[in-house]
PAZAPA-4460 file (N, C-alpha, C; in steps of 0.05 Angstrom, whole numbers, plus 32768, in hexadecimal, padded with zeros to 4 digits):
% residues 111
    n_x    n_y    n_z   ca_x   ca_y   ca_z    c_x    c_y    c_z   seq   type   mol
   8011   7FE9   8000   8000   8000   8000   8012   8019   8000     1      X     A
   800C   8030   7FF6   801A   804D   7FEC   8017   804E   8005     2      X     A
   8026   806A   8013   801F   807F   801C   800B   8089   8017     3      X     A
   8004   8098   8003   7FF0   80A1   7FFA   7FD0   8093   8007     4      X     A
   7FD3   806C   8003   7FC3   806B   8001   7FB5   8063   8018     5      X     A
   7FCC   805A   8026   7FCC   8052   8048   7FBF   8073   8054     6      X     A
   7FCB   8086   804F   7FB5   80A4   805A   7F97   80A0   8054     7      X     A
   7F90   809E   803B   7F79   80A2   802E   7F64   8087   8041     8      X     A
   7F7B   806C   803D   7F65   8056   8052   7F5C   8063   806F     9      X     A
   7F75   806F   807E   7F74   8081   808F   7F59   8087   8096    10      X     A
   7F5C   80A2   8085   7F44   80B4   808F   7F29   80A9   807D    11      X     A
   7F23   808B   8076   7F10   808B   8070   7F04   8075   808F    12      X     A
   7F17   8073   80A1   7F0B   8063   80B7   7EFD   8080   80CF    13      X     A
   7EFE   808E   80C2   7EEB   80AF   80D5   7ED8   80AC   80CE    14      X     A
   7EC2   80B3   80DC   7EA7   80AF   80E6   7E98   80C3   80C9    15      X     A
   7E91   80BA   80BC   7E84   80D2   80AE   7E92   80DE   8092    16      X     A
   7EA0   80CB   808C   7EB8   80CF   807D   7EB0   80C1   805A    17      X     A
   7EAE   80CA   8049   7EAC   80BE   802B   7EB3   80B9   8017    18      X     A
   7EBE   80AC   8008   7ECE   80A9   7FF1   7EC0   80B6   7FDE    19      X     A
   7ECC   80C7   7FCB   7EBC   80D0   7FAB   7EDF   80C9   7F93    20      X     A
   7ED6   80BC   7F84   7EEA   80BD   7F6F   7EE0   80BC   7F55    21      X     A
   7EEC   80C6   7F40   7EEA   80C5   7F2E   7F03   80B0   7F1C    22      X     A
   7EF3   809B   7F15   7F07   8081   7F07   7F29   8092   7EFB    23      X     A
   7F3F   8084   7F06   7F5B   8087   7F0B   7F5D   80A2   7EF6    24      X     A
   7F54   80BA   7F03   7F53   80D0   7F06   7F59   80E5   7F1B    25      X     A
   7F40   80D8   7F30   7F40   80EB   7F4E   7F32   80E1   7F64    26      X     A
   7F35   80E7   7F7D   7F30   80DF   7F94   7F24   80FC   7FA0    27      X     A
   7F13   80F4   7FB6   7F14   810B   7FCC   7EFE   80FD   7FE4    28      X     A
   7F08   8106   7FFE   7EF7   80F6   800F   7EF3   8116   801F    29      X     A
   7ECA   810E   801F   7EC5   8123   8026   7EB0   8125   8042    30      X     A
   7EAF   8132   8051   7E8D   812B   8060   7E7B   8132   805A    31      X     A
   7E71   813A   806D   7E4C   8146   8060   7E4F   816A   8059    32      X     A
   7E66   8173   806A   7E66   818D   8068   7E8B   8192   8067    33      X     A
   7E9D   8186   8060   7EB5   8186   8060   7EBF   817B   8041    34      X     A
   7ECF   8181   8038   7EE6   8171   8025   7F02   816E   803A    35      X     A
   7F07   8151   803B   7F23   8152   8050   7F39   8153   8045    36      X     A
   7F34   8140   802A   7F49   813B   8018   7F43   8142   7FF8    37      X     A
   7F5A   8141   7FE1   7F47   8148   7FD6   7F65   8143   7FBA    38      X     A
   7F62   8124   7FA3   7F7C   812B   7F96   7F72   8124   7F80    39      X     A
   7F76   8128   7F66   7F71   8125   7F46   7F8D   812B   7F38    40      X     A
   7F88   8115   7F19   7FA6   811A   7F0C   7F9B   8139   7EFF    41      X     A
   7F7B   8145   7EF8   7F82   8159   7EEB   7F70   816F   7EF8    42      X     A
   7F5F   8185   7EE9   7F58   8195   7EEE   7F30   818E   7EE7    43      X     A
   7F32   817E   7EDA   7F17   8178   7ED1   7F15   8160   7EEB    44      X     A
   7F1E   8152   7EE8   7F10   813B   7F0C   7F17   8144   7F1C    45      X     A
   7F21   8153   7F23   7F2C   8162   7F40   7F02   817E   7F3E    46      X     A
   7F08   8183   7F2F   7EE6   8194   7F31   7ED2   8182   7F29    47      X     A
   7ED0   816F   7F16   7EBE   8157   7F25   7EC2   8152   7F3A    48      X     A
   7ED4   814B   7F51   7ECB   813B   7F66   7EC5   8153   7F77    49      X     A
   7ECD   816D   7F76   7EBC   8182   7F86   7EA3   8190   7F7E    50      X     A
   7E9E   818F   7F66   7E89   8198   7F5F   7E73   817D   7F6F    51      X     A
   7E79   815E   7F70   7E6A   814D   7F7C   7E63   8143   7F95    52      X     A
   7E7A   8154   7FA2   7E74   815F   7FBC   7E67   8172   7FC0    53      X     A
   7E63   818A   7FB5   7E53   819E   7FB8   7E32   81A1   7FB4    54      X     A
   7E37   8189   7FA4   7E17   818A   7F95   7E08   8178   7FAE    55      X     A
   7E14   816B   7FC1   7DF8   8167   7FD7   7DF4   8179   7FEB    56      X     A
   7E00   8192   7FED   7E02   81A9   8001   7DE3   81BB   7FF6    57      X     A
   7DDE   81C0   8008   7DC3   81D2   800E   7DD5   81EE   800C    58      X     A
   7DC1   8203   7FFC   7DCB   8226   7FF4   7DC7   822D   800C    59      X     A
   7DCB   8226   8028   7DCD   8237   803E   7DDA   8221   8055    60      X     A
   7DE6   820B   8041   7E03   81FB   8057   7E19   820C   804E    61      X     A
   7E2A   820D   806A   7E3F   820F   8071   7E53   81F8   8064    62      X     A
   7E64   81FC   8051   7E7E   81E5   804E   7E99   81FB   804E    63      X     A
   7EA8   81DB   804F   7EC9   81E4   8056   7ED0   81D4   8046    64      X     A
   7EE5   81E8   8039   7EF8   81D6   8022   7F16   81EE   8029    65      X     A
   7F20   81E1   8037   7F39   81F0   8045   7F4F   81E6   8033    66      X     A
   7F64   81F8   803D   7F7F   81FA   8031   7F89   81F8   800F    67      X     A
   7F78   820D   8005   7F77   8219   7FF0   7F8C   8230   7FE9    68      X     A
   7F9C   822A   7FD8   7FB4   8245   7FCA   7FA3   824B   7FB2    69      X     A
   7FB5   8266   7FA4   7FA9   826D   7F96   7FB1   825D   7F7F    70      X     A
   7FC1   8247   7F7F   7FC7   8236   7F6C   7FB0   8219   7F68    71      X     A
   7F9A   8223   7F7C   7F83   8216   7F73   7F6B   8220   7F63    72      X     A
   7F6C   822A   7F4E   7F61   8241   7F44   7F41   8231   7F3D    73      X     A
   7F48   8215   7F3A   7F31   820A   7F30   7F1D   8208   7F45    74      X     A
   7F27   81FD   7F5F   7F16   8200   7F72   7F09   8215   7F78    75      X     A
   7F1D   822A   7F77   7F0E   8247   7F83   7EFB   824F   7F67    76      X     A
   7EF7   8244   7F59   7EE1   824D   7F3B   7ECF   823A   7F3E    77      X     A
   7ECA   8226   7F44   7EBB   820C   7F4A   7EA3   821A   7F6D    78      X     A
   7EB8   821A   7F79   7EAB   8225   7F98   7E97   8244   7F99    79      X     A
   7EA7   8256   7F83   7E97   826C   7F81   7E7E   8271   7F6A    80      X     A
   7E84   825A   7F5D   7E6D   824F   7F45   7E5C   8245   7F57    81      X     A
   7E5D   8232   7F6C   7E48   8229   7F79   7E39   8243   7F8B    82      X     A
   7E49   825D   7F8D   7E40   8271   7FA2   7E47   8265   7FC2    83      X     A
   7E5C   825A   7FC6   7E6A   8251   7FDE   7E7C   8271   7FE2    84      X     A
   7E75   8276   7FF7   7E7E   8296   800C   7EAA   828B   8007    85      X     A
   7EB8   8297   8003   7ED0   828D   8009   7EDA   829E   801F    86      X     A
   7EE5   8290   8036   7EF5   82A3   8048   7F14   8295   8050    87      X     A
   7F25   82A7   804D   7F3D   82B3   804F   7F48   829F   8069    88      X     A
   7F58   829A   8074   7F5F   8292   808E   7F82   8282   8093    89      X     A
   7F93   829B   8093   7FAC   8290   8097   7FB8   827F   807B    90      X     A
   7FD6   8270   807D   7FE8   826C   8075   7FE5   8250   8071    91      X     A
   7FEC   8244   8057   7FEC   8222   804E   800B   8220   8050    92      X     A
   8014   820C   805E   802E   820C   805E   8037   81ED   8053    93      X     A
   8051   81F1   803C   804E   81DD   802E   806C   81C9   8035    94      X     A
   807A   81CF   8041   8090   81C0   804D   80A3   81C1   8039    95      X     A
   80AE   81D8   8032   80BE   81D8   801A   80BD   81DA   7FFD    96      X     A
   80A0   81C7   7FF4   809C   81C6   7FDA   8095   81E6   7FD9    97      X     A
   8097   81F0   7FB3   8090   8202   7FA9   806E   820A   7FA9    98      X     A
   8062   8203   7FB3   8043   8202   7FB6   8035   81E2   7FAF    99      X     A
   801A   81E6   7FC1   800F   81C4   7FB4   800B   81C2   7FA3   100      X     A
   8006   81AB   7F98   7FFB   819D   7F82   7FE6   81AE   7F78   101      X     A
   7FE7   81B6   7F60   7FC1   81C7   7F54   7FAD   81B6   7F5D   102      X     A
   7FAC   8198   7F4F   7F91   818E   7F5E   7F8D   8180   7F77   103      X     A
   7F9D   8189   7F87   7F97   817C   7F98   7F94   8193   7FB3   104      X     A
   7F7E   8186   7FC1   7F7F   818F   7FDC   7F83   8182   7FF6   105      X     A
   7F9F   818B   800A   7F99   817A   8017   7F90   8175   803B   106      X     A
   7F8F   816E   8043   7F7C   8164   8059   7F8D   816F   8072   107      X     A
   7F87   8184   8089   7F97   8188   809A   7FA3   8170   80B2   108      X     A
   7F92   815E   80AE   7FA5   8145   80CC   7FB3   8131   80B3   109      X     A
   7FB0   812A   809E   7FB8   8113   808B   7FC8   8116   807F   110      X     A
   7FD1   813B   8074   7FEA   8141   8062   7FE1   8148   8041   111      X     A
***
């Protein structure tokens, strides 16, 4: 088993926790009101699997899709297409690399 994939088994043993993928494209495990994780090889399944998280949210739920750069441009056009409020809140810190991955978002306890 990856790294990768040993995390992802991880946090799918949390209470409330869901798999969405798009066939060996993209992954994202989300809750009812959270995205935790969030990875695709491109820019088109990485906004499928959030646009398919978004679409069971009620126009007056609250969600969190945290740790967003501005090198996520797709998300932040996907989230404000849905009319999701975006707020601001501190520093993504990437441990050296040059910024994350474009499609991917990732999960604050899992990495």
């Amino acid at each position: 088993m990856t790294r990768g994939a040993a995390k992802t088994f991880g946090m799918m043993r949390e209470p409330g926790h869901r798999l969405l993928v798009v066939d060996d494209r993209g992954y994202a495990v989300v809750t009812d009101d959270r995205t935790v994780t969030l990875g695709a090889v491109d820019e088109e399944a990485a906004t499928a699997l959030l646009e398919t998280f978004l679409a069971g949210m009620s126009a007056d739920q609250r969600v969190q899709v945290m740790w967003l750069t501005a090198r996520q441009r797709w998300a932040i056009r996907t989230l404000v297409a849905a009319g999701v409020t975006l707020d601001v809140h501190g520093a993504v810190m990437v441990r050296g690399m040059p910024g994350l991955p474009v499609t991917y978002i990732p999960s604050g306890g899992y990495g």
